[in-house]
C-alpha positions in Angstrom: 46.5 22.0 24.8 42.6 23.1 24.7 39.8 21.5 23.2 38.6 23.3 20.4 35.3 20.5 19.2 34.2 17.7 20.4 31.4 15.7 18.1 29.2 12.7 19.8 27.9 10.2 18.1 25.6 7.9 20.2 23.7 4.7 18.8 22.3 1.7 20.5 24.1 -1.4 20.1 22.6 -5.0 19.8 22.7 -6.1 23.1 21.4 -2.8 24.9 24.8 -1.3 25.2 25.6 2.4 24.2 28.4 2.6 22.2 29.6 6.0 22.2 32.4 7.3 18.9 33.5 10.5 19.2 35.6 12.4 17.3 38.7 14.7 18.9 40.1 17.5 16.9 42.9 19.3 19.6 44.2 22.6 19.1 47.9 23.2 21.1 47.9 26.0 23.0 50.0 26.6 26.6 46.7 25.4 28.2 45.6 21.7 29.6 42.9 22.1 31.7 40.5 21.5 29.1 42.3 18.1 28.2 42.7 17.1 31.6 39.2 17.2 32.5 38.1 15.6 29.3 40.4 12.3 30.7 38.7 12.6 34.0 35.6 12.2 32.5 36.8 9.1 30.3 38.0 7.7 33.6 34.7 8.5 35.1 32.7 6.2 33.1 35.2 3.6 32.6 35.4 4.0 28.9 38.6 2.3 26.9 40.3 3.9 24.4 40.3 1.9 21.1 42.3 3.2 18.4 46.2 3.3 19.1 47.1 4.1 15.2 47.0 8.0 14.0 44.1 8.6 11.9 45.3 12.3 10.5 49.0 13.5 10.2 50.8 11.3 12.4 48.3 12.0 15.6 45.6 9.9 16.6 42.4 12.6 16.3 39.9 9.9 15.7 38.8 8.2 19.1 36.6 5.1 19.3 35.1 4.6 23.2 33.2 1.7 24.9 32.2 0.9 27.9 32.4 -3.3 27.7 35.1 -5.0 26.8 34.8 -7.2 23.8 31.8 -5.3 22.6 33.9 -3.3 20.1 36.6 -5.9 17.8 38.9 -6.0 14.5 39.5 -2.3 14.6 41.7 -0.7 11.5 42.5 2.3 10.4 43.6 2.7 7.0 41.5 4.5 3.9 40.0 7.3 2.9 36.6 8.1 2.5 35.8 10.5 -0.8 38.3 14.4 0.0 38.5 13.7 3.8 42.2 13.5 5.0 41.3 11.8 7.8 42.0 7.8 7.9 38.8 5.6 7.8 38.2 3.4 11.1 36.5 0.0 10.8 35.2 -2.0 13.9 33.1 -4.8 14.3 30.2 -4.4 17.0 29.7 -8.0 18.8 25.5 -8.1 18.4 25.0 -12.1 20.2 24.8 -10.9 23.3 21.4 -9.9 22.7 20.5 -13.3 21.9 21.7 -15.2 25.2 20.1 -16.7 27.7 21.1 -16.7 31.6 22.0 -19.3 32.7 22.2 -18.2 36.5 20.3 -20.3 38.8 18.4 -18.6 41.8 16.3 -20.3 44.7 12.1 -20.1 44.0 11.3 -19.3 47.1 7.8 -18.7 45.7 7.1 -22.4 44.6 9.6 -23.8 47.7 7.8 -26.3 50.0 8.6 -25.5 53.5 6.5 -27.9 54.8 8.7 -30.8 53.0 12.0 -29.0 54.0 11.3 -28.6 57.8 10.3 -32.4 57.7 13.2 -34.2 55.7 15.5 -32.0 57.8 13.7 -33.5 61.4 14.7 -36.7 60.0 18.2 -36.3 60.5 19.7 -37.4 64.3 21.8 -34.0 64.5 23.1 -34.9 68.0 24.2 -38.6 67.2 25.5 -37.7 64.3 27.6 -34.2 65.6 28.4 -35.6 68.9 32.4 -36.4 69.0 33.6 -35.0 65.7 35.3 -32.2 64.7 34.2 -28.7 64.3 34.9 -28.6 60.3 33.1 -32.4 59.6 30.1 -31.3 61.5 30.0 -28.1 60.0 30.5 -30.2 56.5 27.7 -33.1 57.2 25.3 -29.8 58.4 25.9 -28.4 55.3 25.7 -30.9 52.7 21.9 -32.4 54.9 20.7 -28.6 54.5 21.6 -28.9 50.6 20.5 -32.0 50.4 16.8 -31.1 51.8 17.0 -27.7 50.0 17.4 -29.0 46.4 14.2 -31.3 47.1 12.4 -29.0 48.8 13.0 -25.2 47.1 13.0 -25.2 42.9 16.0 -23.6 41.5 14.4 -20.7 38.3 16.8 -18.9 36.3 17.7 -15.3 37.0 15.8 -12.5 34.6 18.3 -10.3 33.0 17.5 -6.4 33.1 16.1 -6.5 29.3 13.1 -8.8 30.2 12.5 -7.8 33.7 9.3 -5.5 34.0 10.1 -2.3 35.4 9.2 -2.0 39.0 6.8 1.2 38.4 4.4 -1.1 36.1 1.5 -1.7 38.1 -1.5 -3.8 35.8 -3.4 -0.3 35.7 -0.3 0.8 33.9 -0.2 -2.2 31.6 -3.8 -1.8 30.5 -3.3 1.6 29.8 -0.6 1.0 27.3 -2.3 -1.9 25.9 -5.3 0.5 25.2 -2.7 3.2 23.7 -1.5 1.0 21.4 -4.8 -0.1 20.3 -5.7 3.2 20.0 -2.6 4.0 17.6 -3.2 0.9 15.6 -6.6 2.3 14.9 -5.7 5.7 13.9 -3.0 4.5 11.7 -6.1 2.3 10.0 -8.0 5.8 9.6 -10.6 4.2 13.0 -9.9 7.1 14.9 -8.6 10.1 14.8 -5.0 11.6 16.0 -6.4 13.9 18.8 -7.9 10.5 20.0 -4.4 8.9 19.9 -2.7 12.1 21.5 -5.2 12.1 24.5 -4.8 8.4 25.0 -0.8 8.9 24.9 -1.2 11.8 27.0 -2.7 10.2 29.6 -0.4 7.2 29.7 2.5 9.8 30.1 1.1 11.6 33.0 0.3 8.1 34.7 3.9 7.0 34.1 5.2 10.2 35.5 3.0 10.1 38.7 4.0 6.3 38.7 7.7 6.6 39.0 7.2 9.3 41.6 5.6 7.6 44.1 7.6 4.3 43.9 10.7 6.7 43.9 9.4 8.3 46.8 8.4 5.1 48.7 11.9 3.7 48.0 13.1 6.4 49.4 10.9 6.4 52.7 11.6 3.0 53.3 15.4 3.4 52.6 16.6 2.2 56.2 14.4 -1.0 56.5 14.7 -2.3 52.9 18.0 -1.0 51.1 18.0 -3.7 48.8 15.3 -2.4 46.5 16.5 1.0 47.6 20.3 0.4 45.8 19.1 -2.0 42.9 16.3 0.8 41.4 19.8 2.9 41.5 21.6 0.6 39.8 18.7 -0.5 36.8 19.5 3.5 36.0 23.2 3.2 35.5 23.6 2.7 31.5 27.4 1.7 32.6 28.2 -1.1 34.8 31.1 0.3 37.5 34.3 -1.5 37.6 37.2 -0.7 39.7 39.6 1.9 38.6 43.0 1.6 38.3 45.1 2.2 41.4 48.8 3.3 42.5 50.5 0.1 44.6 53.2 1.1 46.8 55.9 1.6 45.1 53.9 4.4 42.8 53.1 1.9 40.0 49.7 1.9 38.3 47.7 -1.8 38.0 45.1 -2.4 35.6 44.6 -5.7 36.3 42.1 -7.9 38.5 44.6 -9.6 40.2 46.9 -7.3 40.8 44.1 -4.5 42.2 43.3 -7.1 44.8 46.5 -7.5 45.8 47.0 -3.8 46.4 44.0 -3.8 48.4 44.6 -6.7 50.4 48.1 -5.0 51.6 46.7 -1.7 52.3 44.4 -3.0 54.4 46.7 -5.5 56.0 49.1 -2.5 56.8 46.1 -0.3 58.4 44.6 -3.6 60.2 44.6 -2.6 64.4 45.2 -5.4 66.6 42.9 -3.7 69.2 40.3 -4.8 66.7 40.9 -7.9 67.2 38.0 -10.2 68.9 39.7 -13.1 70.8 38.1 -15.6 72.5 38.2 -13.7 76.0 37.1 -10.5 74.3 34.2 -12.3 72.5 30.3 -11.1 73.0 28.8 -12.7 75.9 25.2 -12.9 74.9 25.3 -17.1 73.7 27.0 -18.4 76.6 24.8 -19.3 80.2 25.9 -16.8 82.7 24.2 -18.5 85.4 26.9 -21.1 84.9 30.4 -22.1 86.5 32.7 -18.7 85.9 35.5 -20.9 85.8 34.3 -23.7 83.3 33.5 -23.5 79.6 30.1 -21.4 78.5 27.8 -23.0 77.2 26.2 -21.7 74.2 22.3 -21.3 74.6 19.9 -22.4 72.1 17.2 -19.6 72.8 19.8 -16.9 71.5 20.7 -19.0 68.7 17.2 -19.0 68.0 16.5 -16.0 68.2 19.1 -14.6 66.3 17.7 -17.1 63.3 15.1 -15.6 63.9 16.6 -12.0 63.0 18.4 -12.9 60.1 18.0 -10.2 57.2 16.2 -12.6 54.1 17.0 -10.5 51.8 20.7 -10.5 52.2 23.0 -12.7 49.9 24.0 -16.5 50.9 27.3 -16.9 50.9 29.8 -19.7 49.7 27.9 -22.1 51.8 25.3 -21.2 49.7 22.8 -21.6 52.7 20.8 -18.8 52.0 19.3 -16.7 55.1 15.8 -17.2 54.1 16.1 -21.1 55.2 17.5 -20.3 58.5 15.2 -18.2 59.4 12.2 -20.7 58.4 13.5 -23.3 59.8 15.0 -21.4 62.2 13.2 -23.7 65.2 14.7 -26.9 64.0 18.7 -25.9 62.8 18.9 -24.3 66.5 20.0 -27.5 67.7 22.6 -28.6 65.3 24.2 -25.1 64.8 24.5 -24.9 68.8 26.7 -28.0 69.1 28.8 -26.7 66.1 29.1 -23.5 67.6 29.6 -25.0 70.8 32.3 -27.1 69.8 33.6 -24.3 67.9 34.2 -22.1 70.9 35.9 -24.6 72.8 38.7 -25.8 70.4 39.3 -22.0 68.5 38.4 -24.1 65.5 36.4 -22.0 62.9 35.0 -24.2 59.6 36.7 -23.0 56.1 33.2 -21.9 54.9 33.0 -19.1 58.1 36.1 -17.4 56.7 35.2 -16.5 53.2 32.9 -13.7 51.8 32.0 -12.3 48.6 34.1 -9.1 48.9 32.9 -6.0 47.0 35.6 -2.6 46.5 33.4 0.4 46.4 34.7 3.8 46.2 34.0 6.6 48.5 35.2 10.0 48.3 38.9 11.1 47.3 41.5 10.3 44.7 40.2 7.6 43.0 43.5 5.7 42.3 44.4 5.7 45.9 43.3 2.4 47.7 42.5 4.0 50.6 39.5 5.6 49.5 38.3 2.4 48.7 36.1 0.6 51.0 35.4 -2.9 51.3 31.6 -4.6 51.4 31.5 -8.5 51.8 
């Protein structure tokens, strides 16, 4: 089977999305390359396939793609439209998401009152209070003080969506200069000026904007290994498709599409490749909290100057996790949670007892390089 035309149709949806129709007329032959690699490249952008009825003598020639589900709805195929023997195709296109508002909540660390945090967290008698329980209440009363003093002390703002977030090449100069280009094309179209004047103006702005995006690309790139963050999330704001997770082959050589059942085919392959030399018991554990200069044969003793300074270290612009203690707070207040979190992980290393919240992460699949469908190309970021 080759391909003998392929016709692209690209519009822009209500909510930002691009919607792509395209219309598939095959030709049989004894060749499939062609229509191999066209699937690839379906698969390859995680587009879905929405038209199961045939649209033109018992074949299904007429192909509707997108790249969200529930974007594209009520499709039907049925009709003609004036001589065409092909069947008509009617969709709705879901146009609300345009209108919604985020309702994600982030930390404003720009408006936060450290001042009032590192006070109202003073307040509370760590050692009295940590002294004699167990390793999950203490690390639950720690917790919910933190949260407590947080939500006082650090605004919550909602989280801009890509639409209304100002690109990060858009320096004031920038703005001005398309403020003035637009003023300029308002007064040309109202016969004020002239169109050379408008095309010198727009001119201008375009050379700025290319010699904008350069340098920020090229700082971004410079800086990669300090500040990946920015690095990878410029990357992603050019990605007109958000990535999912392909489908993959379980054991038994059976395809899974779904959510669940993907994690569960991850989570064995990984449990059968897990090395026990890997593990890190207690007697194999990193030596630089405990006090050497103590009794070899008694229990270490966790030192609060490393646990300081390992606050001190943390990355801020890393991710809290399900604790929802983000890094940026232990590292400001870094000089008064050294105390409570040593008794925690004190008591921690001498009953093997490791709070619920230390054992969960935010797990990311990200492919690497090979057969896409195989989990073991798949990598794992928490």
């Amino acid at each position: 089977m080759e391909r003998q035309s392929i016709q692209s149709l690209e519009q822009r949806t209500a909510d930002g999305v691009d919607l792509i129709v395209r219309k598939q007329i095959f030709r049989y032959t004894a060749e499939r390359k062609q229509p191999r690699r066209f699937l690839e490249r379906v698969a390859d952008h995680f587009l879905a396939q929405l038209v199961s009825e045939p649209t033109r003598e018992g074949a299904p020639l007429d192909l509707l793609f997108t790249n969200r589900e529930g974007l594209v709805s009520h499709v039907m195929v049925g009709g003609h439209l004036g001589q065409s023997d092909h069947e008509m195709i009617e969709f709705l296109i879901r146009g609300e998401a345009m209108r919604r508002v985020s309702k994600t909540a982030t930390l404003g660390f720009r408006r936060a009152d450290f001042g009032l945090f590192r006070r109202l967290v003073e307040r509370v008698p760590w050692e009295a209070a940590l002294m004699g329980t167990g390793v999950q209440e203490g690390w639950t009363f720690f917790k919910e003080e933190v949260l407590k003093a947080q939500e006082r002390a650090v605004p919550r703002c909602r989280k801009t969506s890509r639409r209304g977030r100002r690109p990060a090449w858009l320096t004031r100069e920038l703005w001005l200069e398309l403020r003035k280009k637009r003023r300029v094309y308002d007064l040309w179209k109202k016969g004020r000026a002239t169109q050379e004047d408008y095309k010198g103006v727009a001119r201008l702005c375009r050379e700025k904007i290319r010699r904008a995006k350069a340098e920020l690309e090229l700082n971004l790139a410079a800086a990669v290994k300090d500040d990946k963050k920015h690095f990878f999330k410029y990357i992603s704001s050019k990605r007109r498709a958000k990535e999912n997770l392909q489908p993959l082959v379980d054991g038994g050589g059976n395809t899974v599409t779904k959510d669940e059942e993907k994690a569960e085919v991850l989570n064995a392959f990984f449990a059968s490749v897990f090395n026990s030399r890997a593990n890190c018991s207690l007697g194999t554990q990193p030596l630089e909290l405990e006090d050497r200069d103590g009794d070899q044969n008694g229990a270490p003793i966790i030192q609060g100057e490393m646990v300081s300074d390992l606050l001190h270290h943390l990355d801020t612009h890393k991710s809290m996790g399900h604790d929802e203690i983000h890094p940026r707070v232990l590292k400001e207040l870094a000089d008064v949670l050294t105390k409570p979190l040593s008794i925690i992980y004190q008591q921690s290393w001498l009953t093997g007892e490791v709070p619920a919240d230390w054992r969960l992460a935010n797990v990311t699949a990200i492919f690497k390089k090979g057969r896409k469908e195989d989990p073991g190309t798949t990598g794992l970021s928490a």
